[in-house]
C-alpha positions as CSV (number, residue, x, y, z in Angstrom):
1,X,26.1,-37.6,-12.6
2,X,23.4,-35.7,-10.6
3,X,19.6,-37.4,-10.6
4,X,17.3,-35.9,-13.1
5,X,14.6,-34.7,-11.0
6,X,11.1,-35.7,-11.8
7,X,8.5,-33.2,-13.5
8,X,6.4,-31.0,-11.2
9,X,3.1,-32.4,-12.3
10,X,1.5,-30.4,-9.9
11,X,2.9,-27.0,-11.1
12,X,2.0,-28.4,-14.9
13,X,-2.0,-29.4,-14.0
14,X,-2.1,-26.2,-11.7
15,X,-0.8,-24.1,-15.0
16,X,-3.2,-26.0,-17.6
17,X,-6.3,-25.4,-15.0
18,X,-6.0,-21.8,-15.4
19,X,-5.7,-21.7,-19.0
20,X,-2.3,-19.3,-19.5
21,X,0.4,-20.4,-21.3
22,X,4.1,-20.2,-20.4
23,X,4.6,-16.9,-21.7
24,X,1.5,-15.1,-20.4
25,X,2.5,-16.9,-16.9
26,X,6.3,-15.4,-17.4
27,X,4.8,-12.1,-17.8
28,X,2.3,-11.7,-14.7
29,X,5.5,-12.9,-12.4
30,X,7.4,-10.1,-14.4
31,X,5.2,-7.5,-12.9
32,X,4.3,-9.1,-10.0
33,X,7.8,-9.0,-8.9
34,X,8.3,-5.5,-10.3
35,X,5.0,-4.5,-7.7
36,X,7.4,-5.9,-4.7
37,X,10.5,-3.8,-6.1
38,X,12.1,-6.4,-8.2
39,X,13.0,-6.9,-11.5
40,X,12.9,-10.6,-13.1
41,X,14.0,-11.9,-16.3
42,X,12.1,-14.6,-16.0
43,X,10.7,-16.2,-19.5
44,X,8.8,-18.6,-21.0
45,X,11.9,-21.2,-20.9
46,X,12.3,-20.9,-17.0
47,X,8.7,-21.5,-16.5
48,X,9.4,-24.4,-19.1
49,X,12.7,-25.8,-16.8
50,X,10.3,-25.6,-14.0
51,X,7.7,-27.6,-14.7
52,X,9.9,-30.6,-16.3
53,X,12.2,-30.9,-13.1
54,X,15.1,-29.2,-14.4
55,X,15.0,-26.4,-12.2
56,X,13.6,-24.5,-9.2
57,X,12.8,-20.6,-8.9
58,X,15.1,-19.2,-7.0
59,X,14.7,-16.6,-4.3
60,X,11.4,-15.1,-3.7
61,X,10.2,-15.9,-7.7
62,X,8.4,-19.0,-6.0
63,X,6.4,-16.7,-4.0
64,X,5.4,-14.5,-7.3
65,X,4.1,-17.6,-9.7
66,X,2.3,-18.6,-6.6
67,X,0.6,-15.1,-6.7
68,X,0.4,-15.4,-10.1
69,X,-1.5,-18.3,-10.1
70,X,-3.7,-17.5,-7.7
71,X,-4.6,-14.2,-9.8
72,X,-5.1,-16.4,-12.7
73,X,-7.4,-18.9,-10.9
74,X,-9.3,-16.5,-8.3
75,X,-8.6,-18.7,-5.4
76,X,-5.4,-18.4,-3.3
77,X,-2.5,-21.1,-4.3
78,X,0.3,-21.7,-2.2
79,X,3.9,-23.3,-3.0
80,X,2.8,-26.5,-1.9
81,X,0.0,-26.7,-3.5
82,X,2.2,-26.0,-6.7
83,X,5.2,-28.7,-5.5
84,X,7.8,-26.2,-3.9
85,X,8.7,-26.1,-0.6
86,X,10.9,-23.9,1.7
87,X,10.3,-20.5,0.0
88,X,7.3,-19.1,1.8
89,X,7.1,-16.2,4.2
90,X,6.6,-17.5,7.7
91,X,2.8,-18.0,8.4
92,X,0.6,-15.2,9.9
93,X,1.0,-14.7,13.4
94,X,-1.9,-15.1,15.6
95,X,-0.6,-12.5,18.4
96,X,-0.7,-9.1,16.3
97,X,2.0,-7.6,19.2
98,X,4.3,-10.3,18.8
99,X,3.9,-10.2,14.9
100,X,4.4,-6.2,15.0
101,X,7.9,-7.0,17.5
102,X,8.8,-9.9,14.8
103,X,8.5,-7.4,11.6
104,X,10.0,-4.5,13.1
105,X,13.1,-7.0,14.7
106,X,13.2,-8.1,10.6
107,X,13.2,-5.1,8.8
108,X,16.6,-4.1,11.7
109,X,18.3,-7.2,11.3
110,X,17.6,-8.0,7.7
111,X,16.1,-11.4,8.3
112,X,14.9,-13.5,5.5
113,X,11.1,-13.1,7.2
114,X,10.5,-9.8,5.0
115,X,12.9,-10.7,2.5
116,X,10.4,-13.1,1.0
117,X,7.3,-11.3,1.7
118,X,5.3,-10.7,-1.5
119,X,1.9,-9.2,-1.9
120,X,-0.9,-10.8,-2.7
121,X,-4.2,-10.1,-3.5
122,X,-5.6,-12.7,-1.2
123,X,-4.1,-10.5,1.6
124,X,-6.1,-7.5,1.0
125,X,-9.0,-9.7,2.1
126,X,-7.6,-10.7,5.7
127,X,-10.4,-8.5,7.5
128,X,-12.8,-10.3,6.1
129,X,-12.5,-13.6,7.8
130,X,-10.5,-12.2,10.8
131,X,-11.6,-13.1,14.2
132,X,-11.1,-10.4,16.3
133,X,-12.6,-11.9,19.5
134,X,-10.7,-14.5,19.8
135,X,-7.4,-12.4,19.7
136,X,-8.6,-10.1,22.0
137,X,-9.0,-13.1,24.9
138,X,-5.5,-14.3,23.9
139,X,-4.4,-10.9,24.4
140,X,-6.1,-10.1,27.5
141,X,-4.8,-13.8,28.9
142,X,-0.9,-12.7,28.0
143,X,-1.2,-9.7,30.0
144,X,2.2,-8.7,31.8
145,X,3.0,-7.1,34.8
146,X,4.8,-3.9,34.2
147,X,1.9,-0.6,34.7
148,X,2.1,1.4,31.2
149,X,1.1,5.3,32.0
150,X,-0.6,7.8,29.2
151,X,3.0,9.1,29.1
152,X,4.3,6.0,27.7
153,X,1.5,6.5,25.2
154,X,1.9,9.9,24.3
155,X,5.2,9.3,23.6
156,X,4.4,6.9,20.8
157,X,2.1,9.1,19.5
158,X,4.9,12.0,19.6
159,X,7.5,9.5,17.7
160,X,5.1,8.2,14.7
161,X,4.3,12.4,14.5
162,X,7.4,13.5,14.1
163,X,8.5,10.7,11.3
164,X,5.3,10.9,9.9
165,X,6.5,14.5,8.8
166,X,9.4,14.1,8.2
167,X,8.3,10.9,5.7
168,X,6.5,13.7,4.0
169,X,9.2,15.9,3.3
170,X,12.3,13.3,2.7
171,X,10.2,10.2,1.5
172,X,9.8,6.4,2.9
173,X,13.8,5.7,3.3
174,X,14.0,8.8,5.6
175,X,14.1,6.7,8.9
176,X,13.1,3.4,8.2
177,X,15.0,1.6,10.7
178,X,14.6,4.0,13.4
179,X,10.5,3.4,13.1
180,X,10.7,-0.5,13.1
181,X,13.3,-0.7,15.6
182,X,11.0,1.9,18.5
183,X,8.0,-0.2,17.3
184,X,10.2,-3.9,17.7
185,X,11.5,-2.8,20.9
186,X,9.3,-0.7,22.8
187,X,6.2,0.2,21.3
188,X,4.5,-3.4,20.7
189,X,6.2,-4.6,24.0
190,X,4.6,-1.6,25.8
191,X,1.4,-3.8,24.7
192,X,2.3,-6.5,27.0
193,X,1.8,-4.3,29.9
194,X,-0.9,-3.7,32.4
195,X,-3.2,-0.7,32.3
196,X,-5.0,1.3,34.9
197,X,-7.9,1.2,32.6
198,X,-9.7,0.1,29.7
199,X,-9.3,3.6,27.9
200,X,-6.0,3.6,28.1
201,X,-5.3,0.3,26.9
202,X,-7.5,1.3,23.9
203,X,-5.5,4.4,23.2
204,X,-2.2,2.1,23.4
205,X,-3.2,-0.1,21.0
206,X,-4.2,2.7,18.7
207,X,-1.0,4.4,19.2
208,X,1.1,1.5,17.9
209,X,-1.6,0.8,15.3
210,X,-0.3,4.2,13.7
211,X,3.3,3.9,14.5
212,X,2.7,0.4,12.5
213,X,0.8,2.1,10.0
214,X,3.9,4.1,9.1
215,X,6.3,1.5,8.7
216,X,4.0,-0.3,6.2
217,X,3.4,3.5,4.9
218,X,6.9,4.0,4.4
219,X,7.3,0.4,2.8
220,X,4.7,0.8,0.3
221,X,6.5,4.2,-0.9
222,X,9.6,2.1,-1.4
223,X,8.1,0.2,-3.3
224,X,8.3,-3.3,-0.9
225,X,4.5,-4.0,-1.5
226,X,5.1,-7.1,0.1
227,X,6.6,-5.9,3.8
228,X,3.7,-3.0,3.3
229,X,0.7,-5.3,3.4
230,X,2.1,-7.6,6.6
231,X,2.4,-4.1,8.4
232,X,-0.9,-3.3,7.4
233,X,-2.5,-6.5,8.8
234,X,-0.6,-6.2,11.9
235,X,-1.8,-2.2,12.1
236,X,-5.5,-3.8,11.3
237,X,-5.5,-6.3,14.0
238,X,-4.0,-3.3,16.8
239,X,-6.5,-1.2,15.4
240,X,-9.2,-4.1,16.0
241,X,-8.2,-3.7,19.9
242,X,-8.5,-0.1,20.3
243,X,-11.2,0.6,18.5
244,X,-13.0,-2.1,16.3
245,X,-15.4,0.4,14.1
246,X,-14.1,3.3,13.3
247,X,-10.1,2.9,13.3
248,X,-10.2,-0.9,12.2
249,X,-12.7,0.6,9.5
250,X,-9.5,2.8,8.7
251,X,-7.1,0.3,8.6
252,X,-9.6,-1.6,6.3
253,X,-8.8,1.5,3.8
254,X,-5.1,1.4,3.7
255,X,-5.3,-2.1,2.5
256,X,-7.5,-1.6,-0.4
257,X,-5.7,1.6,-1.3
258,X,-3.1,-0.2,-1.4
259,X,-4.2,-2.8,-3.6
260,X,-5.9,-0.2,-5.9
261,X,-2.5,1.3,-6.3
262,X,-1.2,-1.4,-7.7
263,X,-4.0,-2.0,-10.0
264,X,-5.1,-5.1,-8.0
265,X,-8.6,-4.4,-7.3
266,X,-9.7,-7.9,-6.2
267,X,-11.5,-7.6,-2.7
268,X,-11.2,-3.9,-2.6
269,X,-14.8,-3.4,-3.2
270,X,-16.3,-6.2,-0.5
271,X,-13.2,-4.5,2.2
272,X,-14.5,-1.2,2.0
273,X,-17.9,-2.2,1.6
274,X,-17.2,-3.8,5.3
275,X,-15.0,-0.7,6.6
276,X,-18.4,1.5,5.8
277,X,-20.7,-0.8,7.6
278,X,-18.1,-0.9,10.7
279,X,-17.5,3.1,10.6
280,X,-20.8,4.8,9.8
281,X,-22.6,6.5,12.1
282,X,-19.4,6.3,14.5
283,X,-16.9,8.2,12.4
284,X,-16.5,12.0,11.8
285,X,-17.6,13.2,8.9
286,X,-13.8,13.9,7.6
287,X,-13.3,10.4,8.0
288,X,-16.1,9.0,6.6
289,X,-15.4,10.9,3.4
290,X,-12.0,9.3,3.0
291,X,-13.8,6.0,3.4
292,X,-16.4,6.7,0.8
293,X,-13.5,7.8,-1.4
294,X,-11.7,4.7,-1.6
295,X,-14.9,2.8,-2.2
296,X,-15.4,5.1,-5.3
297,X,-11.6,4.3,-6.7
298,X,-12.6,0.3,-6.0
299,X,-16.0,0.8,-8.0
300,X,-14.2,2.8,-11.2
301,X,-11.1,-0.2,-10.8
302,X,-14.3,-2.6,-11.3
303,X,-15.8,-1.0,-14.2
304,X,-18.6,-0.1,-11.9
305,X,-19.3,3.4,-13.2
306,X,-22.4,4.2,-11.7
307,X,-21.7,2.7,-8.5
308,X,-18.7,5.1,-8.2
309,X,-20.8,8.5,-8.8
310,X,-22.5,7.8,-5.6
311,X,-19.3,6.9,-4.1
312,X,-18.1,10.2,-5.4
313,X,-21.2,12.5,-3.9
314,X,-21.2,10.6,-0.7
315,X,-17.5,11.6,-0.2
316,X,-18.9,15.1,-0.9
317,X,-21.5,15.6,1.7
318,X,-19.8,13.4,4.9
319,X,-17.1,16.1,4.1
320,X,-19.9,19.4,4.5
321,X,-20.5,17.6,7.8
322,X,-18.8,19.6,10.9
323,X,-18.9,16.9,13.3
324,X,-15.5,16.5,14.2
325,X,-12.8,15.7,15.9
326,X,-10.9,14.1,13.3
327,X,-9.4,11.3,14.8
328,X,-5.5,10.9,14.6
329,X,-5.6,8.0,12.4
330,X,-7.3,9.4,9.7
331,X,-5.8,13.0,10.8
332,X,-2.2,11.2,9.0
333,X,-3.2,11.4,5.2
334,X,-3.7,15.3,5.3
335,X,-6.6,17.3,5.0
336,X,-9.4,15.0,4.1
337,X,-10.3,18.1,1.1
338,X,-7.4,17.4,-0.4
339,X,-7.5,13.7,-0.1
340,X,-10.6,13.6,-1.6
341,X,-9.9,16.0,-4.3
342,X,-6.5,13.8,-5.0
343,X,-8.7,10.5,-5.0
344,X,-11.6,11.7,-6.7
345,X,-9.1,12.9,-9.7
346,X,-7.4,8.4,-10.1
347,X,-11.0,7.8,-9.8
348,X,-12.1,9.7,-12.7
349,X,-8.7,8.4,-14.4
350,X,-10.2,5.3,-14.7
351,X,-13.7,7.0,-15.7
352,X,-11.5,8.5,-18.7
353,X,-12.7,11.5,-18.1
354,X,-8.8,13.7,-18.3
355,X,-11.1,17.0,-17.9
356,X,-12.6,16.1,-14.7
357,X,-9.2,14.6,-13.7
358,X,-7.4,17.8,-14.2
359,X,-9.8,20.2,-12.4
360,X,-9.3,17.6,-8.7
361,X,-5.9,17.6,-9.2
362,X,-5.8,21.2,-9.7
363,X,-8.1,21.4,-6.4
364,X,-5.9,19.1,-4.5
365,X,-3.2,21.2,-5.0
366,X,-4.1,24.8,-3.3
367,X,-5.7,22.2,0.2
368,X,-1.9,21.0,1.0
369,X,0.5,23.0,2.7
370,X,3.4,23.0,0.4
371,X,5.8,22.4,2.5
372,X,4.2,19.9,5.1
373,X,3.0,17.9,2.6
374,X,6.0,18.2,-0.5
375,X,6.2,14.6,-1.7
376,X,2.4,14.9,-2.0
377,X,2.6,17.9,-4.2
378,X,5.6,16.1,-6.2
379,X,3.4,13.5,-6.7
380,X,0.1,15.7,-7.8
381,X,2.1,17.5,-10.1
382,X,3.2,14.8,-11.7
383,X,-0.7,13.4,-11.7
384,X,-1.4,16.7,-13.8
385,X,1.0,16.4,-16.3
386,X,-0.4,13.0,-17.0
387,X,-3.7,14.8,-17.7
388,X,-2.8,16.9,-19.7
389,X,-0.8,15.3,-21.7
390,X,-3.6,13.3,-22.3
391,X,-5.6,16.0,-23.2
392,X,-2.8,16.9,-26.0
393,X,-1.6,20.3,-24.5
394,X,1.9,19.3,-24.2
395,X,3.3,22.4,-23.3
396,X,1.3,22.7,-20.0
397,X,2.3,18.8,-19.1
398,X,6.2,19.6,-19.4
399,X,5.6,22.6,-17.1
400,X,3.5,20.6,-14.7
401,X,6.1,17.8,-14.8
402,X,9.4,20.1,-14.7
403,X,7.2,21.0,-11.4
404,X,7.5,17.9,-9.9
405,X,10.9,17.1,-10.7
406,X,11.9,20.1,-8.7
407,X,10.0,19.2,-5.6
408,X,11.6,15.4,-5.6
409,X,14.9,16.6,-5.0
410,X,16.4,15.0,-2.5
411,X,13.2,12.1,-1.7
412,X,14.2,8.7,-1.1
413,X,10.8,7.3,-2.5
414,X,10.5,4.5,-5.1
415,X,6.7,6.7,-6.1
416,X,8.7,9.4,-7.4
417,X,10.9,7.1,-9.2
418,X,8.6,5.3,-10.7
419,X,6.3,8.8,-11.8
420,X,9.6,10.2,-13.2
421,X,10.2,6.8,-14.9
422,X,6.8,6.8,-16.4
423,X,7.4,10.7,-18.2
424,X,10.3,9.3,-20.3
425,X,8.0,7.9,-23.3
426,X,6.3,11.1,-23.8
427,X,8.8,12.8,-23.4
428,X,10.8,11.0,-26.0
429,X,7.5,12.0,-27.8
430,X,7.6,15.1,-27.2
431,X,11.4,15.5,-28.3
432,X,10.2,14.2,-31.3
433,X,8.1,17.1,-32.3
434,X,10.0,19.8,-30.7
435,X,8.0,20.6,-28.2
436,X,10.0,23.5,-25.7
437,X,11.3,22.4,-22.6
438,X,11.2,18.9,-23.6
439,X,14.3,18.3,-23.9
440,X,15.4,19.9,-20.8
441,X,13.1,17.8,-18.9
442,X,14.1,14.8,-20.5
443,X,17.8,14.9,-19.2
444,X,16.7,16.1,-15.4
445,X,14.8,13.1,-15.5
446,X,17.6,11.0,-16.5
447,X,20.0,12.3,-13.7
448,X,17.2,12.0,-11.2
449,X,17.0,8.2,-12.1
450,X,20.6,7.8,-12.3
């Protein structure tokens, strides 16, 4: 007969110091797991087997009530801490090019390093404590000996272009591997090399910051929040070499959006705070207004109303600023009119104020090129319905939604998925009291989710 294993007191006093019960703790790894693309079962009872020694979480649900814990406390908790062992992601790596070679190698040969990567809110507030000196004189001590041109570079630049587009048009699946495989094998080791100058070397780090970018980019629209934010850092610590205000300032950005997109606003407030103080006065104004932007979304996700109207206005006079050029980086999210518009209408979502919501949505709309940009369109359609549904004028919502349906034809993006999966209690709704085209739209969005 097999041993009974002992109780994990350590899980048990971690649980009773943050006050949740069993349930409430099943329930945040639930959606925890559903933010990293996975869907648990997990109740009560397992979390009950778990803490009396009968059994262990299995795959990556160790990581998640780790997460979960930490949420619940404030403070980050690891496995250990908690009495598990031997299901955590691989530590951070202190050499952001052989971390970017290590990611893109996993994400190609399906290694178990991405396969357990969760996010976590403590993530989002890497920057903060990151020393970017001290990685910049390993760096410079591991240089190689092979002499990288501004050919090499442009190239890289040409590559994360051309997916970057096409990531627009076919969604985050579209050539996955291909990205993380160029970035594994040549673009991070291209790092390695020696430069005939200082500007150079700054413009090849900030190349592969972007092409690193758009992995985690294309990640976060699968929905593998998890894989997404270890890009992210990596891109952050690239962008730290090439230039440490304005594009780590960026890269400071994509991981609070991130975070605000998955309604995980811890940090996102104190890392944009620190992206402004790096970028103004060194930015354009273009870019400058998306970073005042994403500070207003972190104020409304904080209850912070106020705070986020002068977000808001700030956004709206860097952008009357002509003091370009917009740097690639920031050049990646679209016209910085329409990004604003687009941000400034889930800021004023969480204002609940469905008026103002629809009128920036509406903006955002006629400032993207509708074909460049599709899956952004898809995805503001979608945005309007949900205001005007709000707004009780049902009618226009199913037109605006049938809208979006159209356009995510053919996307491999778990965003769309998820938008068209959040119509179907309306909708049901909406059946419900007859409303025209309801019906129709009902079954497309059933066959788009089949």
């Amino acid at each position: 007969m097999a041993a009974q294993r002992e109780p994990n007191s350590r899980l048990r006093e971690t649980i009773e110091a943050t006050g949740c019960t069993f349930e409430a703790l099943a329930k945040d790894i639930r959606r925890i797991a559903a933010e990293n693309g996975e869907t648990l079962q997990t109740n009560k009872s397992a979390v009950s087997h778990w803490v009396n020694g009968n059994r262990q979480p299995t795959g990556r649900t160790a990581r998640y009530l780790a997460e979960a814990l930490s949420r619940r406390a404030g403070r980050t908790i690891t496995e250990t801490e908690i009495g598990l062992h031997g299901g955590e992601a691989p530590t951070e790596q202190a050499d952001p090019v052989l971390a970017a070679t290590d990611l893109g190698r996993a994400d190609v040969e399906h290694r178990r390093f991405l396969a357990v990567a969760a996010f976590t809110a403590a993530g989002v507030a890497m920057p903060l404590a990151y020393d970017h000196e001290a990685t910049a004189r390993m760096l410079r001590a591991r240089t190689g000996s092979s002499l990288v041109g501004a050919e090499d570079v442009d190239v890289v630049r040409q590559i994360t272009a051309a997916f970057s587009v096409a990531d627009e048009r076919l969604g985050g699946g579209h050539g996955l591997t291909t990205v993380t495989a160029y970035l594994a094998d040549t673009a991070a080791p291209m790092l390695r090399g020696r430069f005939p100058n200082e500007a150079l070397r700054q413009a090849a780090f900030g190349a592969v910051a972007e092409l690193t970018y758009l992995a985690g980019w294309k990640h976060h629209d699968l929905g593998q929040e998890g894989a997404a934010q270890r890009y992210y850092q990596v891109g952050y610590q690239l962008a730290c070499e090439a230039d440490p205000h304005g594009h780590a300032a960026w890269m400071m950005r994509a991981l609070a959006h991130q975070a605000l997109s998955l309604k995980q606003p811890h940090y996102c407030v104190d890392l944009v705070e620190g992206a402004l103080t790096r970028g103004l006065g060194r930015v354009d104004g273009q870019t400058e207004a998306l970073l005042h932007i994403t500070h207003a979304r972190a104020y409304a996700a904080a209850g912070e109303k106020p705070a986020a109207a002068r977000a808001l206005l700030a956004a709206e006079d860097a952008l009357l600023r002509d003091d370009g050029p917009q740097p690639s980086y920031s050049r990646v999210s679209g016209p910085a009119a329409g990004t604003v518009a687009s941000h400034t209408a889930r800021t004023l979502t969480d204002l609940a104020d469905h008026v103002g919501t629809e009128q920036q949505h509406r903006d955002a709309l006629v400032r993207w090129d509708p074909e460049k940009y599709k899956r952004v369109h898809a995805l503001t359609y979608a945005d309007l319905g949900d205001s005007l549904a709000a707004q009780a004028r049902a009618d226009e919502a199913v037109a605006a939604w049938s809208q979006a349906l159209t356009l995510m034809e053919g996307m491999t993006s778990d965003r769309t998925r998820k938008a068209i999966s959040s119509l179907r209690s309306t909708l049901a709704v909406y059946q419900r009291r007859r409303v025209p085209g309801a019906a129709e739209l009902a079954r497309r969005a059933r066959e788009a989710l089949a």
